[in-house]
N, C-alpha and C positions, 0 to 999 in steps of 0.2 A: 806230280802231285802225290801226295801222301794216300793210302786208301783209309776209308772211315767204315766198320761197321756197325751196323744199327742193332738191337736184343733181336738176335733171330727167332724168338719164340714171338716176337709183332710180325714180323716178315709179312705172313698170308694178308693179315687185315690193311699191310702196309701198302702196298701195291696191286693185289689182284682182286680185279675186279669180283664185286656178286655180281651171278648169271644175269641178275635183273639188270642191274648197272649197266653190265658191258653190253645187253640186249637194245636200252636205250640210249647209249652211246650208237649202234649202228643203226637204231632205226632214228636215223637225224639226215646232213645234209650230206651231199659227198665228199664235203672239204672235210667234215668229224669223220665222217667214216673211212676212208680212204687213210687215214694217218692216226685211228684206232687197228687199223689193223695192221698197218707198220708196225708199230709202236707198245701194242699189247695184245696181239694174237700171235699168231703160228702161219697167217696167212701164206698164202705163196706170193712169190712176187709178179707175176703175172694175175692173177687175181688181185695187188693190190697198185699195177699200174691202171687195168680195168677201171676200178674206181675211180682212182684218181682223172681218167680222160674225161668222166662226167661232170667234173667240176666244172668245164669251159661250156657246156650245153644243159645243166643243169642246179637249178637251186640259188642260191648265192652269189657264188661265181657267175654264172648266165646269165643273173638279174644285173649281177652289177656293171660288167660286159656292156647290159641292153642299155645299162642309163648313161656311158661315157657319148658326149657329140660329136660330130664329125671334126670339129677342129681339135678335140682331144682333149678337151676338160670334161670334169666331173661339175658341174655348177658355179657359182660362186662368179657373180655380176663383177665385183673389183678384179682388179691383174692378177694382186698377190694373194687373195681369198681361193681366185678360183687354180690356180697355181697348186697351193695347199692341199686341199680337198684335191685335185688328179692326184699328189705324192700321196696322199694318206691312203685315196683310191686303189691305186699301183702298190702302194705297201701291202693291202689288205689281200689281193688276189694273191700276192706273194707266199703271205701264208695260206694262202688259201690250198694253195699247191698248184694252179695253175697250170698246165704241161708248157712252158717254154717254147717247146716245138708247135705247138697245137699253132691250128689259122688264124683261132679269136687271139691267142696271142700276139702274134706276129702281127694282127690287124692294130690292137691296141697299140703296141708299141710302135709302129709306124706314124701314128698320131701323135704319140705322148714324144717324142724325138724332135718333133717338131717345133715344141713347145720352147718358151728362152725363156729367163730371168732376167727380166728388164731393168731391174732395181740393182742388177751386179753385171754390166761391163755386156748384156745383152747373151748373156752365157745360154746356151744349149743346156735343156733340161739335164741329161744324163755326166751335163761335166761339174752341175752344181753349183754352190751358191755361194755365200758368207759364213755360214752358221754349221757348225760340227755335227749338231745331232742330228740338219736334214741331210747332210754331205754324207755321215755314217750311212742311210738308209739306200741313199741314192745309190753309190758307190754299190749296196748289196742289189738292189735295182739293178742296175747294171751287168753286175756277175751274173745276175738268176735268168734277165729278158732279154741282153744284148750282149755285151761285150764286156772284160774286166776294165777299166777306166784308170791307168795306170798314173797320170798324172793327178785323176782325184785324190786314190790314193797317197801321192807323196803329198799332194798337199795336209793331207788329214797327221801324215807321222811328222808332218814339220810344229803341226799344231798340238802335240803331244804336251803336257804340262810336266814337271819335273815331279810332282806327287805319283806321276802314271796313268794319270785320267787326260780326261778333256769338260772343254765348259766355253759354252757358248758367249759367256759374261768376256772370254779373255782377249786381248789380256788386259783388260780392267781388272781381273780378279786372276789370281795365279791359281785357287784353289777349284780344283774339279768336281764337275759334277756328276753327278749316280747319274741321271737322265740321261746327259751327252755320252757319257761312258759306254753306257749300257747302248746305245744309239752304233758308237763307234765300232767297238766290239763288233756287233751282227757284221757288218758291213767289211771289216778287215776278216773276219772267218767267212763270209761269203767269196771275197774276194781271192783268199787261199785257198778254196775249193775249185772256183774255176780256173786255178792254172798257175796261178799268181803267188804260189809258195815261195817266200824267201825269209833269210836271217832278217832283215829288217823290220817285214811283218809281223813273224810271228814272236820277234825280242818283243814290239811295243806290244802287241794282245798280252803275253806274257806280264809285260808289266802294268797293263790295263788291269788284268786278273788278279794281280797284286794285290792291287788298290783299291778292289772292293774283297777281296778276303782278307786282309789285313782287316777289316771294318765288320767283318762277319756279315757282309750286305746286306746291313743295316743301319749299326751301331758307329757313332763316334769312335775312333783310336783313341782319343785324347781322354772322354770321361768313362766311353763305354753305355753311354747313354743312346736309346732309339732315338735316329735323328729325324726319321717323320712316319709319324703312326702310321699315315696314307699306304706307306709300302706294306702293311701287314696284310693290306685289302686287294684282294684282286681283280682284275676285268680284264675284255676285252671289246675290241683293238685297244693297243695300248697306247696310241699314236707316240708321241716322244716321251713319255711319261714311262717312270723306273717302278716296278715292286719287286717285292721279295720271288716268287712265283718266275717272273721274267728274267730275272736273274739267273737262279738256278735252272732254268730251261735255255737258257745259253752255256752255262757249263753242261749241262748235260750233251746238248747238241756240240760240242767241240769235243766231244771224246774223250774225255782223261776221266780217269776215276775221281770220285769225288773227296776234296783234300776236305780235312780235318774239320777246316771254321765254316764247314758249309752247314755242321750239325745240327747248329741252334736254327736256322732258316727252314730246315727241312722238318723241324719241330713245327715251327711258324705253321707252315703246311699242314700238316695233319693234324695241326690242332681247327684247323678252317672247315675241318671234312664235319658233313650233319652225319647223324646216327644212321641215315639211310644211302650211307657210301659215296656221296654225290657232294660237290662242290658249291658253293650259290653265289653269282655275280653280286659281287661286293657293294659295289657302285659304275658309274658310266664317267667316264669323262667326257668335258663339255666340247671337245673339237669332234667334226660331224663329216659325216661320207653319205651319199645317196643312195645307202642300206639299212636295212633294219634286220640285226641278227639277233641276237639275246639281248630285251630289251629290260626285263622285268627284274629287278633290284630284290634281292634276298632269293630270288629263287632261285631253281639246280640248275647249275650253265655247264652245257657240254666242255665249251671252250674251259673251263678253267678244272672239269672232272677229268678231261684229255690231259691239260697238261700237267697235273697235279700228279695223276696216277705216272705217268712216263717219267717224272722227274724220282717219284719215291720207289718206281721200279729199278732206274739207275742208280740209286743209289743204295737199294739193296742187293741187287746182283751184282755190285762191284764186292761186295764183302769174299 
């Protein structure tokens, strides 16, 4: 990718934090704080694995830990409700940052393995389902709690659409979707993370990344028009839902400098920030997990001042 730089005389306000901000960024949970100081300190890395191990015994992560049941759902009375809600569960610790090795982990995942999709062929939780954008997550499930899932995987690059995306519709509909895309993605960069590097993987992310920079991840190719306001707004968990915000926090997290068309989105951004440095949860989406993290609508969300500030610092120190 091309590098982009932004007017370095914005730089300071662009990215780093006020001492206030960044003071209430760590005084939050361990899952913010532990990947604020990855991500916009000097920390040491021993100091920010420290944090990170109290995620599994503290705050969020240990709450949510305490509410999965012994058969290894997260709620949800019907098959496929409570199905659901465990991925979206299991998604959530993921980012949470989890330690993988940790016990609660290793205890979760012993449960959640157990689990099948009955509605598809009686499948094993971790080999996945019908649908690309849960298969995308799973598959990074996989990489981050268990094992790389080699065959999920080829399943996902068979379903690859010829635009460079994927969509859950196909193939009733040949044209891809942002949501499954951005789904798939995680999950193919997870998967080359644990081990699983190859031409074939990383030609289709290659051309997955295409396909939403060609569109400025957002905009129509065709008119150039915003193709849904929704993504300008951001929240968290995202569950299989796309924004602008989730986008560029996947290029950032794959490492490349940031190409050209990612300009106008990183505009998007910092046009979102209030006058007092800080982010505000846009809105919620209506799918639900047995947690309550940033609940309050218009006000300052750690989650989205974390990933906001780490995406406009990548993109300025690529300059």
């Amino acid at each position: 990718m091309a590098t982009i730089c932004y007017n370095k005389r914005m730089l300071p306000s662009d990215y780093t934090p006020r001492p206030a901000v960044l003071k209430w960024l760590l005084d939050s949970d361990p899952s913010i704080r532990w990947q604020v100081m990855r991500d916009l300190t000097d920390a040491s890395p021993t100091a920010i694995a420290t944090e990170r191990s109290r995620v599994a015994t503290e705050g969020w992560g240990a709450q949510l830990l305490a509410r999965q049941s012994p058969s290894g759902k997260w709620g949800g009375r019907k098959e496929n409700a409570g199905l659901l809600i465990t991925f979206y569960g299991a998604v959530v610790l993921m980012d949470l940052g989890l330690d993988p090795a940790s016990k609660q982990a290793r205890k979760m995942v012993s449960r959640v393995e157990k689990l099948r999709f009955k509605w598809h062929s009686n499948r094993a939780f971790f080999d996945g389902e019908v649908e690309p954008c849960i298969n995308g997550r799973i598959l990074a499930l996989g990489a981050y709690f268990k094992e790389p899932n080699d065959a999920l995987a080829k399943q996902l690059l068979s379903e690859q659409l010829q635009d460079g995306g994927w969509n859950c519709e196909a193939p009733k509909s040949c044209r891809s979707s942002f949501h499954t895309t951005i789904c798939v993605l995680e999950g193919l960069l997870a998967y080359e993370r644990a081990g699983r590097k190859s031409v074939a993987i990383t030609t289709a992310r290659k051309k997955a990344e295409e396909y939403l920079l060609k569109r400025r991840l957002f905009r129509s190719q065709r008119t150039g028009e915003i193709i849904e306001k929704r993504w300008l707004r951001f929240s968290y968990p995202p569950f299989w839902h796309y924004d602008v915000l989730r986008g560029l926090d996947y290029f950032r997290s794959a490492g490349d400098k940031p190409d050209p068309r990612v300009s106008e989105a990183m505009d998007v951004v910092r046009k979102r920030c209030h006058q007092n440095g800080r982010w505000p949860l846009n809105h919620l989406h209506p799918e639900w997990i047995p947690l309550k993290m940033e609940t309050a609508v218009a006000s300052a969300s750690r989650w989205n001042t974390l990933r906001a500030l780490r995406v406009l610092r990548w993109g300025a120190e690529s300059c």
